[in-house]
C-alpha positions in Angstrom: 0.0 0.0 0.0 1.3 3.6 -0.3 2.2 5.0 2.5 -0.4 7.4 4.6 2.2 9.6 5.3 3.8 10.1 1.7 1.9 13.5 1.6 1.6 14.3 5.4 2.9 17.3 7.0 5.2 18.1 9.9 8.8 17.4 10.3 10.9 15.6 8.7 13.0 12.5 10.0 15.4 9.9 8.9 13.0 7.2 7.1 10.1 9.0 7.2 8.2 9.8 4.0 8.3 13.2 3.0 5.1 15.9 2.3 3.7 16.6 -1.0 5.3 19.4 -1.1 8.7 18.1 -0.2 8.3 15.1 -2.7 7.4 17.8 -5.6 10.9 19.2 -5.3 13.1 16.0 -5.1 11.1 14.3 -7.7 12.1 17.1 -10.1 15.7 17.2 -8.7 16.5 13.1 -9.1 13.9 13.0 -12.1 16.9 11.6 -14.4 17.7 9.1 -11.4 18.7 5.0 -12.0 15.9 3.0 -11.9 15.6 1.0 -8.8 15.6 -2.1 -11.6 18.8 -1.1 -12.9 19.3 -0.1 -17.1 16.9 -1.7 -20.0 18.5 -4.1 -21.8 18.0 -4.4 -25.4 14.2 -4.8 -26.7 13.1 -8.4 -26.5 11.5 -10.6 -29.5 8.4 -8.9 -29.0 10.1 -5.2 -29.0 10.0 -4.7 -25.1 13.1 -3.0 -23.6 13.3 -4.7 -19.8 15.0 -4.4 -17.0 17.3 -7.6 -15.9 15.3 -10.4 -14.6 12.0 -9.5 -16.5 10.3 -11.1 -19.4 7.3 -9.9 -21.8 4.5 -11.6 -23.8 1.9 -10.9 -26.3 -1.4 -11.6 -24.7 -3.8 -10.1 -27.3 -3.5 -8.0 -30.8 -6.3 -6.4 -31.9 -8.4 -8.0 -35.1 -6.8 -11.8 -33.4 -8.6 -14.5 -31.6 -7.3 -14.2 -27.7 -9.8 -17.9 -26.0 -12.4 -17.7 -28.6 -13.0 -14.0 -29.0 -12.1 -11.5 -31.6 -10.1 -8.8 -29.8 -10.9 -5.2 -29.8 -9.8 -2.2 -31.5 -7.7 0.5 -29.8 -7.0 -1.6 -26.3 -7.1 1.6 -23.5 -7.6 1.5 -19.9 -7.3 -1.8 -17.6 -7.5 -3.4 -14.5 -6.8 -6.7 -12.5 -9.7 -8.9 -10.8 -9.3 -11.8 -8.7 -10.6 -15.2 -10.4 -10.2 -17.7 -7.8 -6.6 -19.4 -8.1 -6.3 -17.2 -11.3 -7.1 -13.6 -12.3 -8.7 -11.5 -15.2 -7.7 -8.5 -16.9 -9.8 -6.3 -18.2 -9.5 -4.0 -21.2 -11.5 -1.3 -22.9 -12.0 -0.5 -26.3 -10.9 3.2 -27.6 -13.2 3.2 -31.3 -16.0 6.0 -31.8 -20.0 3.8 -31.2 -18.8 0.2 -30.9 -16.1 0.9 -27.6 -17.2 -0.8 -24.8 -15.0 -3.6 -22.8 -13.4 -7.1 -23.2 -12.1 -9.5 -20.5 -9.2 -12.2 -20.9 -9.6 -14.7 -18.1 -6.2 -16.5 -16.8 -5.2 -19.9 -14.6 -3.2 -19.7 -12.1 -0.3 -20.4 -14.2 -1.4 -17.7 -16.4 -2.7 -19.7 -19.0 -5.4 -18.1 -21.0 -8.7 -19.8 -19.9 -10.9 -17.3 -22.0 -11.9 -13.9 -22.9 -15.3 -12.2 -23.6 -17.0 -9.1 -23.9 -18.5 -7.1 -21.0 -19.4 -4.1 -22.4 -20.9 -3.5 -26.4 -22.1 -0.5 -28.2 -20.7 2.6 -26.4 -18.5 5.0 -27.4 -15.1 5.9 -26.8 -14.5 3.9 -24.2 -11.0 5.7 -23.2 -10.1 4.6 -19.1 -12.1 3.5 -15.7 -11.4 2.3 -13.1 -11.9 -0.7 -11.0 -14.3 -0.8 -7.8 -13.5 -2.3 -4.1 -16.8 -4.8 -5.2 -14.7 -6.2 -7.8 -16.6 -4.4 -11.4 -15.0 -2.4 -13.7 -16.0 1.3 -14.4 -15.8 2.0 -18.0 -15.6 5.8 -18.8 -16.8 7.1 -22.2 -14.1 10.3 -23.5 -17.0 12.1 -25.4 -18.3 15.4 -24.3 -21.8 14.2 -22.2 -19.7 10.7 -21.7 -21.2 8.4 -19.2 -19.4 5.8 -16.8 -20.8 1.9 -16.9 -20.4 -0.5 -14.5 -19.4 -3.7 -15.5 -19.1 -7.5 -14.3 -15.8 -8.5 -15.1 -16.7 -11.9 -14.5 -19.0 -11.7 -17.6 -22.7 -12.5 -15.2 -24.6 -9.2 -15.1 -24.8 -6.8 -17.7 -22.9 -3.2 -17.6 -25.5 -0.1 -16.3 -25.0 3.4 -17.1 -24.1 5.7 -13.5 -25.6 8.7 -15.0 -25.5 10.3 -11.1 -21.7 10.4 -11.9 -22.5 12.9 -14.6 -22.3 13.7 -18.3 -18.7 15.1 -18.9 -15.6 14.0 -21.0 -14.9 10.9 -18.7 -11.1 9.2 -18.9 -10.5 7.7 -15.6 -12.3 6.4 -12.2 -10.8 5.8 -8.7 -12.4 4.7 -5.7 -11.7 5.8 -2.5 -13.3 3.2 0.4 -12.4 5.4 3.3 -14.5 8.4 2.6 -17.0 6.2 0.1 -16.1 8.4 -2.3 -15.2 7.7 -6.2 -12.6 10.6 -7.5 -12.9 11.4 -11.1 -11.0 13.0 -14.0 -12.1 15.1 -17.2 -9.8 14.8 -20.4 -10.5 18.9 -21.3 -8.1 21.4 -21.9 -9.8 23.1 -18.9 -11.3 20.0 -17.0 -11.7 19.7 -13.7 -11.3 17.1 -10.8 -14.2 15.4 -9.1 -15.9 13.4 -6.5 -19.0 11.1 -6.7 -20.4 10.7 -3.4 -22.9 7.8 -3.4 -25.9 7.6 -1.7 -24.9 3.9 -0.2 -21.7 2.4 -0.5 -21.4 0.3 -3.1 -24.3 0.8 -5.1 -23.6 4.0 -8.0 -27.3 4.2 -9.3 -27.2 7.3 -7.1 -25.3 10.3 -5.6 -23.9 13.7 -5.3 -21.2 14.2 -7.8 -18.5 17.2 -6.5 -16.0 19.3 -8.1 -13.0 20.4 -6.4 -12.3 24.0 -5.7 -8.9 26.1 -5.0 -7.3 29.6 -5.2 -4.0 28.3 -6.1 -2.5 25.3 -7.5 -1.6 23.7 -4.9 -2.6 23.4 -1.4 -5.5 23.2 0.4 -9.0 22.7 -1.5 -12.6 22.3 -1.0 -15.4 20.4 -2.7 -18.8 21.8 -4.1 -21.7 20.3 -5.5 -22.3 20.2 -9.3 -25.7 21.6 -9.9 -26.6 19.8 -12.7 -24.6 16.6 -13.4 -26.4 15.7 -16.4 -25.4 18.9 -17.7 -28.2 19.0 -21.0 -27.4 22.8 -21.5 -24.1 24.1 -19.9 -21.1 21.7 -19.2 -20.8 20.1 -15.7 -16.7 21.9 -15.4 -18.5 25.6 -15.9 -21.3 25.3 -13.7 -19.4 25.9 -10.4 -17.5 29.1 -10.5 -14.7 27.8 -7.8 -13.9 24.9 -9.7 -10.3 24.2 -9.9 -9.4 23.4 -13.6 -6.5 21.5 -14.8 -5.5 20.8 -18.5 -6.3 17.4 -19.7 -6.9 15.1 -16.8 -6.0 11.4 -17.6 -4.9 8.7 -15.6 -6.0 7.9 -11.6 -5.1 5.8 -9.0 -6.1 5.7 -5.4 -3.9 4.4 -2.4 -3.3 5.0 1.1 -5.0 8.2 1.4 -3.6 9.5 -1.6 -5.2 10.3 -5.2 -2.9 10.5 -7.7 -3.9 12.1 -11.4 -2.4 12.8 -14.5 -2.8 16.0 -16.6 -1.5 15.6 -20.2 -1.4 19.4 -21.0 1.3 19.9 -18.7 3.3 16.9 -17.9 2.2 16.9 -14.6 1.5 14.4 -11.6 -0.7 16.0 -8.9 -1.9 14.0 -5.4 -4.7 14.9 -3.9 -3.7 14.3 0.2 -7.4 13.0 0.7 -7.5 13.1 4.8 -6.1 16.7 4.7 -7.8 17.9 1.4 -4.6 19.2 -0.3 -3.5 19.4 -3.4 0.4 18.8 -4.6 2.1 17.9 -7.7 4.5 14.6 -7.2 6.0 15.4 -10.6 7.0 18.3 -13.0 9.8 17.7 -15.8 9.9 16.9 -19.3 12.2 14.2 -18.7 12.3 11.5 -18.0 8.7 11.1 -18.2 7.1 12.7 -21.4 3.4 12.3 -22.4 2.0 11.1 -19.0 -1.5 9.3 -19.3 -2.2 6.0 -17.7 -1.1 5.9 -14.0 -1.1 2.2 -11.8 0.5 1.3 -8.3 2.1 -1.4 -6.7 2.0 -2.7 -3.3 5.7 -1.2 -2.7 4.4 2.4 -3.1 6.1 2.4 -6.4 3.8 4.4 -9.3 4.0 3.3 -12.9 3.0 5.9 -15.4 2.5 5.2 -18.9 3.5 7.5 -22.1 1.2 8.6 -24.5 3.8 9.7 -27.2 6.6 10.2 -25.5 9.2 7.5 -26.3 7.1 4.7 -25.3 7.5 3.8 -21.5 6.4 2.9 -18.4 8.0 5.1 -16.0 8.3 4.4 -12.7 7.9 7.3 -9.3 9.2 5.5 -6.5 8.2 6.5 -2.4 12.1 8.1 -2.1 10.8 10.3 -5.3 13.5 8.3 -8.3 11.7 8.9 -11.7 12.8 6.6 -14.1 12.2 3.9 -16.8 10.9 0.4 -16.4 10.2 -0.6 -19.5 10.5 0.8 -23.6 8.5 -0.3 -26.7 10.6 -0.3 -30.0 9.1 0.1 -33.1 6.1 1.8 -32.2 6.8 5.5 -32.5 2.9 6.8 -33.6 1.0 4.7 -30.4 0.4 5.2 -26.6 0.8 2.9 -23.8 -2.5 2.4 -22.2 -4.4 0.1 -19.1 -1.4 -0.3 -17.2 -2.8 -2.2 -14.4 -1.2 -5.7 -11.9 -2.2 -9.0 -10.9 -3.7 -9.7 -7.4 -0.5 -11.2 -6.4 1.7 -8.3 -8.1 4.3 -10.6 -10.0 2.7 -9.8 -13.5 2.0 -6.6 -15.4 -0.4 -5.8 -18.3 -0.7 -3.2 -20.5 -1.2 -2.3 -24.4 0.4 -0.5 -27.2 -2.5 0.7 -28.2 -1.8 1.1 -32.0 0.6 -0.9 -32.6 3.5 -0.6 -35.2 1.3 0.8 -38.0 -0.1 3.7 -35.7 -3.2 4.2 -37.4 -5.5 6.0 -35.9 -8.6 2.9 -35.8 -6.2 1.4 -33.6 -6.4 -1.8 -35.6 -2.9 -3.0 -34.9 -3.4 -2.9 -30.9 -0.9 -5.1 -29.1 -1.8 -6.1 -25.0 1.4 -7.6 -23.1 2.4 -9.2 -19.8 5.6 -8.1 -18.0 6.8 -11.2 -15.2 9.8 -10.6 -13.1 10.7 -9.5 -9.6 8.3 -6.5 -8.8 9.2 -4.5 -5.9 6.3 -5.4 -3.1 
């Protein structure tokens, strides 16, 4: 888990983590620091540059049978869902009306066992986020996108959470201390929210919440949307307060802390949810470039994916070392996307979401696994 204290205040001491603030600084000094994985080696057979000890495999490509389904176009956001001895990852679908969501199902060897759709027939399904009920929430990136709920395990059908609002969705993350979901907006001038359900665990309904600040970082508030279904004015210009950033992307939640991506300027914030402040973890142009994605690991370690950039996973590590983990050769015109572990940690999935060719269908989609010695 990532530590509680990573973004506290107050002193200072020998092992202790530091504040936001703190972190901010040192992240940009050591930003060009050695990975604590040590260099890439050359790009394996599949075109994955890896640390020592690591191997990668081809789990999926797009327009390919992956156990008896057709896989989708554009592979985007992902996540990790325990399957009794085995897992499943789940992977959304980036292409305009027929997006939705697709599921590979692995033993507990990690042999594929199946795959199948969970969501059909939306649009633009970009990222999400996973639930502590174990479903997936798939966020449409269209202006009035909604967020569905889905059954990873393929039993229920996906619902629409309109309460969450109608906004330029990319990425969901739930927060089971304060029974809050937070929530990004991929606009030039989005904003940063909170979905405060009516019970726990069911989304049907809710009070969705923007976050509000006089400066960029530091300490924030939260105020009520007026209208989330926003039919006439957009949900980020209905509260005057709001706080907007440019481009949100990726979000992950751990250990008190939110962490989001904003593609317009390079930048990842936290948001220090016990003391409702805002902080920004990192700020370079190297050597992280094109942030989008964002996933954790048990160790506290944050891996960030590129859109652009020059294809890698970064990783942001608790004593604030920015560096590589992993390259993709031969794929200059893609993104990395759905960055996300399995339950036990030892095995990482993501996608190249188009491919070599680049086009922009996303019809050359390629979805990997990375094995080796995680930090945990």
């Amino acid at each position: 888990m990532l530590r509680r204290t990573l973004l506290r205040t107050g002193g200072l001491t020998a092992g202790a983590a530091l504040t936001g603030s703190l972190w901010q600084r040192a992240a940009s000094a050591t930003a060009t620091a050695r990975s604590p994985y040590g260099p890439l080696r050359a790009p394996d057979t599949n075109g994955v540059a890896l640390p020592a000890g690591f191997t990668s495999r081809i789990v999926a490509r797009t327009g390919h049978r992956v156990g008896g389904l057709l896989w989708h176009a554009a592979p985007d956001g992902g996540a990790c869902f325990p399957d009794g001895s085995g897992w499943i990852y789940v992977s959304n679908s980036e292409i305009p009306l027929l997006g939705g969501a697709s599921a590979i199902r692995f033993g507990p060897g990690g042999e594929i066992r199946g795959a199948y759709r969970i969501l059909s027939g939306t649009n633009l399904n970009c990222a999400g986020g996973r639930t502590p009920w174990n479903t997936w929430l798939s966020c449409e990136e269209i202006a009035r996108g909604r967020v569905f709920e889905c059954d990873p395990y393929g039993g229920r059908a996906a619902m629409p959470r309109l309460a969450m609002g109608r906004f330029k969705h990319e990425a969901a993350a739930c927060d089971p201390e304060r029974k809050v979901v937070y929530l990004t907006e991929d606009e030039a001038d989005g904003c940063f929210y909170r979905f405060r359900p009516d019970v726990w665990g069911d989304l049907a309904s809710g009070r969705l919440e923007v976050l509000c600040a006089d400066a960029a970082t530091g300490p924030v508030t939260w105020k009520p949307v007026p209208n989330p279904a926003a039919p006439l004015k957009a949900a980020r210009h209905q509260v005057k307060a709001a706080r907007h950033f440019s481009g949100g992307e990726g979000c992950h939640y751990d250990g008190g802390v939110c962490f989001f991506t904003t593609k317009g300027d390079n930048r990842v914030w936290a948001y220090d949810a016990q003391r409702e402040r805002l902080e920004v973890v990192y700020d370079s142009e190297s050597p992280l470039t094109g942030v989008d994605n964002i996933t954790g690991a048990s160790s506290g370690d944050l891996y960030v994916a590129e859109d652009g950039g020059n294809m890698e996973i970064n990783v942001i590590t608790p004593d604030r070392r920015v560096a590589p983990f992993l390259r993709i050769e031969g794929h200059p015109r893609s993104e990395i996307t759905g960055p996300a572990f399995s339950p036990d940690g030892t095995r990482l999935y993501f996608s190249s979401q188009r491919g070599a060719r680049g086009d922009a269908a996303g019809t050359d989609g390629v979805t990997y696994e990375v094995t080796g010695p995680f930090r945990r």
